[in-house]
N, C-alpha and C positions, 0 to 999 in steps of 0.2 A: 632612135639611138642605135649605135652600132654594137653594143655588148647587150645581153637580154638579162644575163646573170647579175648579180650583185657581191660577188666577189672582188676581196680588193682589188683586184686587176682589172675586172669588167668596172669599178669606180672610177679609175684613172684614165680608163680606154674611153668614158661615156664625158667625163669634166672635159677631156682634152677638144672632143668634140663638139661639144656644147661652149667650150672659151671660143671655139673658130667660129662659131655662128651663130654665137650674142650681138644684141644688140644693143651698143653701147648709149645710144642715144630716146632710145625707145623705152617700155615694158616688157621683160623676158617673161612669162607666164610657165611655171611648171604646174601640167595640171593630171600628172598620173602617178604611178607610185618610185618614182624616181626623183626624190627629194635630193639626194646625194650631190647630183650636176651640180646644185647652187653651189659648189665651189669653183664651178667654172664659169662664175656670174658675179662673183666676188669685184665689187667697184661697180655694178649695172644695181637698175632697178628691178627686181623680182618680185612676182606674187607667185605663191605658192598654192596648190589648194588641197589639202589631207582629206578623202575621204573616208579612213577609216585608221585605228592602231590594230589589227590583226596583225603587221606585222613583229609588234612588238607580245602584243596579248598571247599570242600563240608558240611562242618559243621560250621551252623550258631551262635552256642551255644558257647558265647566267653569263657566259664568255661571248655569244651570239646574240645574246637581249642585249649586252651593254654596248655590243658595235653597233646593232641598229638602232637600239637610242639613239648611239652618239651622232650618225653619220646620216638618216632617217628622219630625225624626230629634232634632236638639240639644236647640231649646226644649220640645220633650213631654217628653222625658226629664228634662231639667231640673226642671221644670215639675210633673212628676207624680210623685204618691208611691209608685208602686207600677207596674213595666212587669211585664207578661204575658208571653212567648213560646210559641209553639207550637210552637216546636221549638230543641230544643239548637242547632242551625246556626244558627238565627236569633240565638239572645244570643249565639252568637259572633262573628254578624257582625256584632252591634250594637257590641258590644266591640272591635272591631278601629277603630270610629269614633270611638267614645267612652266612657271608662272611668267607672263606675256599678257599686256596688251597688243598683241600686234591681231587675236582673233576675229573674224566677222563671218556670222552663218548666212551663208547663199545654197539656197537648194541645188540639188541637179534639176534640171530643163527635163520637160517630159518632150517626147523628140513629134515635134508636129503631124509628123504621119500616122501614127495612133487618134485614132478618130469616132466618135459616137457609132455604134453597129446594132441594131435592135437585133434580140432574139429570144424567140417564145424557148422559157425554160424548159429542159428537157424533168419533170419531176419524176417520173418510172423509172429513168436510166442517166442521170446527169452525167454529164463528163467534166470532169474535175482535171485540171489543167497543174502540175506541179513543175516549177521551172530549176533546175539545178542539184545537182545529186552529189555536192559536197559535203562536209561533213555536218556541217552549220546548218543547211536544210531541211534535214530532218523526216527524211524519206522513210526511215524504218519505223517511226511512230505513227505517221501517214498511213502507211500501209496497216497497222494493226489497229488504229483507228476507223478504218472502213471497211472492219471487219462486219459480214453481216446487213452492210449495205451497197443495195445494188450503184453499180454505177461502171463507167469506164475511168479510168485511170490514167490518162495522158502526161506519161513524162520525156522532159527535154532534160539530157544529158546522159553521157554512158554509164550503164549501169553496172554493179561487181557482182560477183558471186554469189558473195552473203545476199545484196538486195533479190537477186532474179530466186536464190531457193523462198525467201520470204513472202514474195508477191506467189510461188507457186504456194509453198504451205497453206495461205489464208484464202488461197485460191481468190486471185483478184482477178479480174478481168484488164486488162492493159497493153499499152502501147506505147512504143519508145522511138526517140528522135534526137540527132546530135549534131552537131555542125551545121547548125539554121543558118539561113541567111535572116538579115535586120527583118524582111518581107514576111517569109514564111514564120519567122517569130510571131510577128503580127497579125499572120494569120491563123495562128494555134488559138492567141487570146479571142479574135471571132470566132472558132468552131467550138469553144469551151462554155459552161455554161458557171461551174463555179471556180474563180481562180484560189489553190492553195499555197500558202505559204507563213507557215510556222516554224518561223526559223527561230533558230536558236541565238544566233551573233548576226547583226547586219550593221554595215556600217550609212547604209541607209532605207533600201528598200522598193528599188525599182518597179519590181512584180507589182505592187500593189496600187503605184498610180497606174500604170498601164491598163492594170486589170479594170479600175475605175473609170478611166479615159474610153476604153472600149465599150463601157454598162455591162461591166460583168459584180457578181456582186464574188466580195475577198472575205477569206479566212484567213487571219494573221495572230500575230502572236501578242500576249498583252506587254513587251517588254522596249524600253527605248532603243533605237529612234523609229522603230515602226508604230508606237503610239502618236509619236509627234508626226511622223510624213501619214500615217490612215485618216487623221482628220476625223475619229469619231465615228467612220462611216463604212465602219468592216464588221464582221461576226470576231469579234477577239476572243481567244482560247492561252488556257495554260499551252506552253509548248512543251512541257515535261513531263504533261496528264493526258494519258489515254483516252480518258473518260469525257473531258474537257473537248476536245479535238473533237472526238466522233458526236456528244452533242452538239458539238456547231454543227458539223456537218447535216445532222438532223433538221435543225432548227432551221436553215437557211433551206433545205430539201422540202417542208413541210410547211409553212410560218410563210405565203403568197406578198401578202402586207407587208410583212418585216423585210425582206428579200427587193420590194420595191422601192423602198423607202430607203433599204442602203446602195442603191442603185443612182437613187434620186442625190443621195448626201453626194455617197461618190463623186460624181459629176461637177459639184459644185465644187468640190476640194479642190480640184484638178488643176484648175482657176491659178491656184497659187504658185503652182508648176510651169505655167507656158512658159514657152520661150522669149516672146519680147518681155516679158516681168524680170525672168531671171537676168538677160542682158541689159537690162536698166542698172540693175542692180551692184551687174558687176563693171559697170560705165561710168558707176559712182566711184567704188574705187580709183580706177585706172582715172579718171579725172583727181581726184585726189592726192594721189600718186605725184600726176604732173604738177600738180599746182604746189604743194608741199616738200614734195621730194622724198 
């Protein structure tokens, strides 16, 4: 798109471009958080796909929640013939805004290059792998969570003021990393021995197949959709309990058998994620699409 913003004007500057290069005979597919274009698809066939409502959940400004309802949320739905979700929480919460048969939950694809990587646990000095330092992640209970136990602490994302006096206060041992390539992403999950991620809001949950996909064993959170994408096969913890956190983190440190066995689940989960399953899937649509209209 050539406007990044979503301001009315970046609206009108991204439709006009997206009317020039629809494709009138075809399936137009929007599959990022630029829902809005479907007005510049208006007369084509569109599928949409919402990974998440953060952008409505998160704005307290009832003048600004009710444009991106409108313009976001209502008129895409409206609008297009076919919405996507990646996760069951997501069409529910689509649903709790606006009532539509048009939902179908299709996962995200775990991206083929993540791949099986044996590695003898580090139990003395585990390095615990935490991917993203926004607010929703949940880094500052991490940190006070691993209070007292040894480990290295490998975070991916910049980090602020308030986190780096926190990790010094509790005296954490740690490492920080930002503007990875896809590669060296994927090489964080091989050098890491536990992946964390107790988030607070996901709209789906990437970390955690990944971390599975690789045989790393995950610490997540007990709350949807990261219950429905773990598959059963993580250490779950309150994300709002200190106490909760740093026992997994125990448990998974200590507990050889338990630690194999979600390594073992893991893997199998994974299954559900590859990629030619998810493109069957959404093959079914766009076949439907055509045939129906």
């Amino acid at each position: 798109m050539p406007s990044l913003g979503s301001m009315p004007w970046d609206v009108i500057i991204n439709c006009v471009y997206t009317y020039k290069h629809r494709n009138k005979n075809g399936i137009n597919h929007i599959s990022g958080h630029i829902h809005d274009v479907i007005l510049g698809l208006i007369g084509c066939k569109a599928v949409i796909t919402i990974h998440d409502l953060v952008f409505i959940d998160n704005v307290k400004n009832p003048i600004k929640r009710f444009y991106k309802w409108l313009f976001w949320l209502y008129l895409p739905v409206k609008l297009a013939k076919k919405i996507t979700c990646i996760s069951q929480q997501t069409k529910n919460n689509i649903l709790k805004h606006i009532k539509t048969d048009k939902l179908v939950v299709i996962h995200n694809p775990i991206d083929p290059a993540y791949q099986f990587s044996p590695k003898i646990f580090n139990v003395e000095k585990p390095v615990i792998l935490h991917i993203g330092t926004g607010w929703n992640k949940n880094l500052k209970r991490t940190i006070e969570a691993l209070k007292d136990i040894p480990c290295h602490l490998r975070i991916i994302g910049k980090l602020s003021e308030e986190i780096v006096r926190v990790l010094t206060e509790y005296k954490i041992d740690y490492s920080n990393a930002f503007q990875l390539s896809d590669e060296e992403i994927r090489q964080e999950y091989i050098n890491c021995d536990i992946v964390n991620f107790p988030s607070e809001y996901e709209g789906f949950g990437m970390p955690i197949i990944e971390g599975q996909k690789t045989g790393r064993v995950v610490l997540t959170s007990n709350i949807e959709p990261l219950i429905e994408i773990a598959g059963n096969a993580v250490n779950f913890v309150n994300p709002k309990d200190i106490n909760s956190i740093h026992n997994g983190y125990l448990k998974i440190i200590n507990d050889f058998e338990y630690r194999e066995n979600l390594i073992s689940k893991g893997l199998e989960n994974t299954k559900r994620f590859e990629l030619s399953y998810i493109v069957e899937q959404y093959m079914k649509v766009y076949e439907e699409l055509e045939k129906n209209g």
